[in-house]
ROZA-928475 format. One record per residue (C-alpha): residue number from 1; z, y, x. Coordinates in steps of 0.5 Angstrom, whole numbers, padded with zeros to 4 digits. Layout:
# ROZA-928475
{NUM, {Z, Y, X}}
...
//
This chain:
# ROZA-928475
{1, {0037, -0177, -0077}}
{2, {0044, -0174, -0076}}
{3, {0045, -0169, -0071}}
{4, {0048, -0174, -0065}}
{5, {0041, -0178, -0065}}
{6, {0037, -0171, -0065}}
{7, {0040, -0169, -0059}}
{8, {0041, -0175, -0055}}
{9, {0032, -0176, -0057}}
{10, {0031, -0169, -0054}}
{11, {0035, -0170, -0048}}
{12, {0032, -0177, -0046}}
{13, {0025, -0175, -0048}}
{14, {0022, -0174, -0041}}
{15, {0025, -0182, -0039}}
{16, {0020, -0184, -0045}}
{17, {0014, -0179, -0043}}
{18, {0014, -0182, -0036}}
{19, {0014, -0190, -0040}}
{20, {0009, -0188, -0044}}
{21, {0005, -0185, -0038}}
{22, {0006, -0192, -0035}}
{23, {0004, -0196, -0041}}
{24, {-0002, -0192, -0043}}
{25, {-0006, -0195, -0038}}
{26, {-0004, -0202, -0037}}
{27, {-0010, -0208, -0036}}
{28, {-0009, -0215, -0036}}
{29, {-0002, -0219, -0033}}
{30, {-0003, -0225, -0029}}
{31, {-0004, -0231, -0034}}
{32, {0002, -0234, -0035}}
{33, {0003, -0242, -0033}}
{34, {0008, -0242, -0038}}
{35, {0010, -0238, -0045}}
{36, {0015, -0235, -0044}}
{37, {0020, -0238, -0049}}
{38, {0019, -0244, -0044}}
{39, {0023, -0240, -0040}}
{40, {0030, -0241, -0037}}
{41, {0035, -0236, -0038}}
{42, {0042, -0235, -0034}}
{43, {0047, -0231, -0035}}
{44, {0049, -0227, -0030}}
{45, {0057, -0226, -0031}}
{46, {0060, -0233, -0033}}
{47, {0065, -0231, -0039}}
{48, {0066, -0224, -0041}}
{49, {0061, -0219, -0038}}
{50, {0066, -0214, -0035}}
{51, {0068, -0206, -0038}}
{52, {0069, -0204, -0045}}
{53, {0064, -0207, -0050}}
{54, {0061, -0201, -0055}}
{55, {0061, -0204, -0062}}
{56, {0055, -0201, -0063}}
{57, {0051, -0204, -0059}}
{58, {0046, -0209, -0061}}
{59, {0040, -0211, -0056}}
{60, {0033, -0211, -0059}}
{61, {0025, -0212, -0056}}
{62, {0020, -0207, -0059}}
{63, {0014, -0208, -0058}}
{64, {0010, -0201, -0056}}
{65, {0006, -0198, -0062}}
{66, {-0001, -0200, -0060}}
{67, {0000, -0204, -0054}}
{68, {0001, -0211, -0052}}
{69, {0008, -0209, -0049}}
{70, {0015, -0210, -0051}}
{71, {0021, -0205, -0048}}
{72, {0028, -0207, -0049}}
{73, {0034, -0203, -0051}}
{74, {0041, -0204, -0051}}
{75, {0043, -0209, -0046}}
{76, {0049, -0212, -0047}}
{77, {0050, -0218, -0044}}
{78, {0046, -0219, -0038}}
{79, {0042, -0224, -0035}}
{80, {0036, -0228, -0031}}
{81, {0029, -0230, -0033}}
{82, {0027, -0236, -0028}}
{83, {0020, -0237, -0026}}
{84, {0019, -0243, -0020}}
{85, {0014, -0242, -0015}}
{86, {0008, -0246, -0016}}
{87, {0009, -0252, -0013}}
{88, {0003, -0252, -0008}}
{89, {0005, -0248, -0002}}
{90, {0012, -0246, -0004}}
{91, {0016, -0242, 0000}}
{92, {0023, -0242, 0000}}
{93, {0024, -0234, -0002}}
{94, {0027, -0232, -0008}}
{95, {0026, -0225, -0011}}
{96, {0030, -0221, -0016}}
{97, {0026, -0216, -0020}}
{98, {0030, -0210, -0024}}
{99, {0025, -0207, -0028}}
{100, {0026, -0199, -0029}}
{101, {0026, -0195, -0036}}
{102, {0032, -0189, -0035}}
{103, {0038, -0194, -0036}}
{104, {0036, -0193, -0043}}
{105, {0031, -0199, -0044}}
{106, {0027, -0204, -0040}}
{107, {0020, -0204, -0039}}
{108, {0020, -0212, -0038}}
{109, {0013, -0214, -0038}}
{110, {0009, -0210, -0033}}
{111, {0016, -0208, -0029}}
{112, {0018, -0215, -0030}}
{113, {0015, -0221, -0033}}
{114, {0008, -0220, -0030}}
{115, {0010, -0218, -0023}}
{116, {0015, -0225, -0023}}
{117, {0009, -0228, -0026}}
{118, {0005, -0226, -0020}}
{119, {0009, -0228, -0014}}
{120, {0011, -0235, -0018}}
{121, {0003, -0236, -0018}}
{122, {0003, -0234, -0010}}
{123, {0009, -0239, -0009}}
{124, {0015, -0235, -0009}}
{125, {0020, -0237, -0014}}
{126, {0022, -0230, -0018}}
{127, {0028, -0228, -0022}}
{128, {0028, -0222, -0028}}
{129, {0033, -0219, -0029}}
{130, {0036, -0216, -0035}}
{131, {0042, -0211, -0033}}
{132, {0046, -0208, -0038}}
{133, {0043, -0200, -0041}}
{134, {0047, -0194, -0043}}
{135, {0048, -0194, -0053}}
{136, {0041, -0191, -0055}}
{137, {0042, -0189, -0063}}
{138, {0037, -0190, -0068}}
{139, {0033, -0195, -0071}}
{140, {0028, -0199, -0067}}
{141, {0023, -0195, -0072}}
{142, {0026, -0188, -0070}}
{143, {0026, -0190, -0062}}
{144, {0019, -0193, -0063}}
{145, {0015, -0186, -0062}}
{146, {0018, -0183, -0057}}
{147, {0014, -0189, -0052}}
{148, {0008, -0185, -0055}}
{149, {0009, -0178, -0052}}
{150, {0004, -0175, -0048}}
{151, {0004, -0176, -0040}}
{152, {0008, -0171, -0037}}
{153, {0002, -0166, -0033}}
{154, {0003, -0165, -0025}}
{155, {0004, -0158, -0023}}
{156, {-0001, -0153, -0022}}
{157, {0001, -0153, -0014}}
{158, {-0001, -0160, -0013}}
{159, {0006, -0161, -0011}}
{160, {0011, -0167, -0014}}
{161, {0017, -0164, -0019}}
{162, {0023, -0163, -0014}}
{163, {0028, -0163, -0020}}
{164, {0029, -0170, -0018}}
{165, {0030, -0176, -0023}}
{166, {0030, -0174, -0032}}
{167, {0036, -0171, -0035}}
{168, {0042, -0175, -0036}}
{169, {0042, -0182, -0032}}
{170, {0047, -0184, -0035}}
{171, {0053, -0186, -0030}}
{172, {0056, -0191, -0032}}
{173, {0050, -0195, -0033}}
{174, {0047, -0194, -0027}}
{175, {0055, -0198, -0024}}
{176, {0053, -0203, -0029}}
{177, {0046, -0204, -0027}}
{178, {0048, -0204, -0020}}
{179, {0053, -0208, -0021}}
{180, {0049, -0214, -0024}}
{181, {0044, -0213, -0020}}
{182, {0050, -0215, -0014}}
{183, {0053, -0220, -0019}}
{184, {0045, -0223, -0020}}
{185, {0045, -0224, -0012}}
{186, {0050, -0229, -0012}}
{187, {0048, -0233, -0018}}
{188, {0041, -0233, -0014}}
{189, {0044, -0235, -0007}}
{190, {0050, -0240, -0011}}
{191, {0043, -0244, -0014}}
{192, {0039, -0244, -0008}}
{193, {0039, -0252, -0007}}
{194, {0037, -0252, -0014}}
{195, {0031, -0247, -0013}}
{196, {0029, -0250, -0007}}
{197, {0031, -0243, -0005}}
{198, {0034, -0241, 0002}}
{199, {0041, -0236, 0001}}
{200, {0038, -0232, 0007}}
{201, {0030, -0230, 0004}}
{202, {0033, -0227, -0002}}
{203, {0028, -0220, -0004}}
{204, {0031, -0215, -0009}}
{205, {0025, -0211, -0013}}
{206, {0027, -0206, -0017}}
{207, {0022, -0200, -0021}}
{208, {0024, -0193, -0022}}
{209, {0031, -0194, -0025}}
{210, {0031, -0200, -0022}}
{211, {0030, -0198, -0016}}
{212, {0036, -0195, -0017}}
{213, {0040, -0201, -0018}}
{214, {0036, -0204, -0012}}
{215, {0039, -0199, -0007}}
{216, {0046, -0200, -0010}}
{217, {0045, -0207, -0009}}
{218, {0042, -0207, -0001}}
{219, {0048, -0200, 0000}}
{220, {0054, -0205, -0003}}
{221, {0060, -0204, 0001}}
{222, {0060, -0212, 0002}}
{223, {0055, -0213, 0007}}
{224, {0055, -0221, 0004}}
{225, {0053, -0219, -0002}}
{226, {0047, -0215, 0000}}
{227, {0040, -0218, -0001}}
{228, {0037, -0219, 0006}}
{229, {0031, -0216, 0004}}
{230, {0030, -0209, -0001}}
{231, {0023, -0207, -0005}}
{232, {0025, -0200, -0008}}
{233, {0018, -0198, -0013}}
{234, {0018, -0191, -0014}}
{235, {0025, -0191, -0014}}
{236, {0032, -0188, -0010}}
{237, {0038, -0186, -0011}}
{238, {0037, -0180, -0015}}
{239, {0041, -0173, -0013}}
{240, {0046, -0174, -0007}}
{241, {0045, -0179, -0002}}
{242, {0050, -0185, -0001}}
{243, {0052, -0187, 0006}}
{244, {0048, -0191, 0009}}
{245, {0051, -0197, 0013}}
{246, {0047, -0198, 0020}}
{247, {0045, -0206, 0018}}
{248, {0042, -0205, 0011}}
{249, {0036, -0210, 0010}}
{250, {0029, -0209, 0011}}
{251, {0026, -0205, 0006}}
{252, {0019, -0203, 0004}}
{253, {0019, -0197, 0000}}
{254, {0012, -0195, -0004}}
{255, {0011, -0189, -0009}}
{256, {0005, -0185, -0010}}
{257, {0005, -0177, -0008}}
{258, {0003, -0175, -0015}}
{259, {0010, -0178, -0018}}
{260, {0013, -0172, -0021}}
{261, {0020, -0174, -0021}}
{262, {0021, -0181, -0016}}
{263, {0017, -0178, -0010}}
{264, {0021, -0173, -0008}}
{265, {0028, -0179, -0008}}
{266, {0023, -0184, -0004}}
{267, {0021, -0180, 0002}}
{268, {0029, -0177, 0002}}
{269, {0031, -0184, 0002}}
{270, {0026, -0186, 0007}}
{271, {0028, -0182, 0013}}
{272, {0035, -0183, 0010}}
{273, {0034, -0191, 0013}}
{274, {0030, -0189, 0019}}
{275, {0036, -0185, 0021}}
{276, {0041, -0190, 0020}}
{277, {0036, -0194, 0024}}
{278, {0035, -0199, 0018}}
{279, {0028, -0201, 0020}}
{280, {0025, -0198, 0013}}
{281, {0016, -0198, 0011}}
{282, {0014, -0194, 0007}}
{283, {0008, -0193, 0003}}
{284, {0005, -0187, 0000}}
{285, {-0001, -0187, -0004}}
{286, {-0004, -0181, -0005}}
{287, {-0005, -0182, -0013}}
{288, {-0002, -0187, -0019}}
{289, {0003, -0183, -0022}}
{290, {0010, -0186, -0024}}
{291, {0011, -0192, -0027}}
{292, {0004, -0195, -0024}}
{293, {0007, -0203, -0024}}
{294, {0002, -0209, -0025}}
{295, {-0004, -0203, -0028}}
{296, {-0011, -0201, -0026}}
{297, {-0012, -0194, -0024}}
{298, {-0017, -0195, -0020}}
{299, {-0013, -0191, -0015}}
{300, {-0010, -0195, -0009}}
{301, {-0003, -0195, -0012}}
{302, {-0007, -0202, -0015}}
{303, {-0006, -0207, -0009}}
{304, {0002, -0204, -0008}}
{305, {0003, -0212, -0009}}
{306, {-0001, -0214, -0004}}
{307, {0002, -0209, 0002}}
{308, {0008, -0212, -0001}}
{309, {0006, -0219, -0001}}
{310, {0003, -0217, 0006}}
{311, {0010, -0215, 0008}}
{312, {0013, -0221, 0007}}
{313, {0009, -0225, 0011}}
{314, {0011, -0221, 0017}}
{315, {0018, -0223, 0015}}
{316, {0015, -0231, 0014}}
{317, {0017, -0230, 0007}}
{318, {0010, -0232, 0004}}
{319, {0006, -0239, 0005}}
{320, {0003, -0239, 0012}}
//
């Protein structure tokens, strides 16, 4: 391995020690009702995506050693995964999923595909989204075995990491990645007599660095290309603060207190919405690491969902 790939793995470990901490211990997903070849992809940008294409990079799945998990890697071409509500019962909300993975990769099943299986399942029409990722080097086969690095141990003092988030997010990605998720709110809204979806009851989700691209998408500067409902999972703006617009969409925000890097950005960001009267919940529950998705950890960070479900059904976007 050359010197560039030595360096880039060291510094990106800590993004891939967390991923394997979340799928290490991952249960069950919902049984699909349909294989997921079945299901119909739409571009999220017609044409040309925009920005300055690297010539290096081509997307590849890999599936996690000894797991049934797969994690994405060099996205280039943005896109949405469509899962139609269950026919009985559904509502006319959509959700957009971002799923979370440093801007380096994606972690699709349990931050993606199994949360959108759910919601599809409970009547809610559901939309995973692909947004673009910073150039990983290396093979698969090198990249493969950092998803396999031990957890990373929670301080002696019982206390959250205030470091913030892992080294080098890389920046562009993250305008990338908000910038798609933004992109992939119109394309919702413009199918919406498709989808038997109202433009007025779209949902973003995003998890970790897809929480992220949630924030930027419910901050954006044109209050017409926001959702009209925001879930960032263990995930914030990381570092300084954005400005925060007093009419920014509900939120619902959850992490666990044990989360060593999200734990910290989420309560800022909380009382950061509160403040700017933005009407946000937020729950905090006291065990479940970073990355604890669609995953048994017989803690209560297992029933996230439900409280979410719960919470959109106080907005009446869930069948009555």
């Amino acid at each position: 391995m050359n010197e560039f790939k030595k360096e880039w793995f060291a510094k990106s470990l800590s993004v891939f020690v967390l991923l394997a901490a979340s799928v290490a211990y991952a249960q069950q997903p919902p049984v699909p009702a349909a294989p997921l070849t079945t299901r119909q992809v739409l571009p999220v940008w017609q044409g040309k995506v925009p920005g300055v294409p690297n010539p290096a990079q081509h997307e590849s799945t890999l599936t996690v050693p000894g797991k049934d998990l797969h994690i994405i890697r060099n996205v280039t071409v943005p896109t949405l995964t469509v899962f139609p509500a269950k026919s009985a019962g559904a509502t006319k909300t959509a959700v957009i999923i971002a799923p979370g993975g440093g801007f380096r990769v994606l972690a699709v099943d349990q931050e993606g595909y199994s949360v959108a299986e759910w919601l599809s399942q409970h009547g809610i029409t559901a939309f995973v989204l692909k947004y673009r990722l910073a150039f990983t080097p290396g093979t698969d086969q090198e990249f493969a075995p950092n998803l396999l690095s031990p957890p990373i141990p929670r301080p002696n003092d019982g206390k959250a990491n205030p470091a913030g988030p892992p080294p080098g997010l890389p920046d562009e990605a993250q305008k990338n990645g908000i910038a798609d998720g933004i992109q992939a709110i119109k394309v919702v809204r413009a199918g919406a007599a498709k989808w038997g979806i109202s433009p007025d009851k779209i949902v973003f989700i995003g998890f970790s660095a897809g929480g992220v691209v949630t924030s930027g998408t419910m901050l954006a500067d044109n209050a017409a290309d926001r959702p009209n409902f925001a879930a960032p999972i263990y995930g914030a703006p990381f570092g300084a603060l954005p400005n925060i617009p007093a009419d920014t969409p509900p939120t619902f925000l959850a992490v666990a207190e044990d989360d060593p890097l999200a734990s910290v950005p989420v309560l800022k960001f909380f009382d950061a919405l509160r403040s700017a009267k933005g009407n946000p919940e937020l729950h905090v529950f006291r065990s479940g690491m970073h990355g604890f998705s669609m995953q048994q950890r017989n803690t209560t960070s297992d029933h996230w969902i439900d409280e979410l479900y719960w919470w959109m059904g106080s907005y009446g976007l869930t069948p009555p």
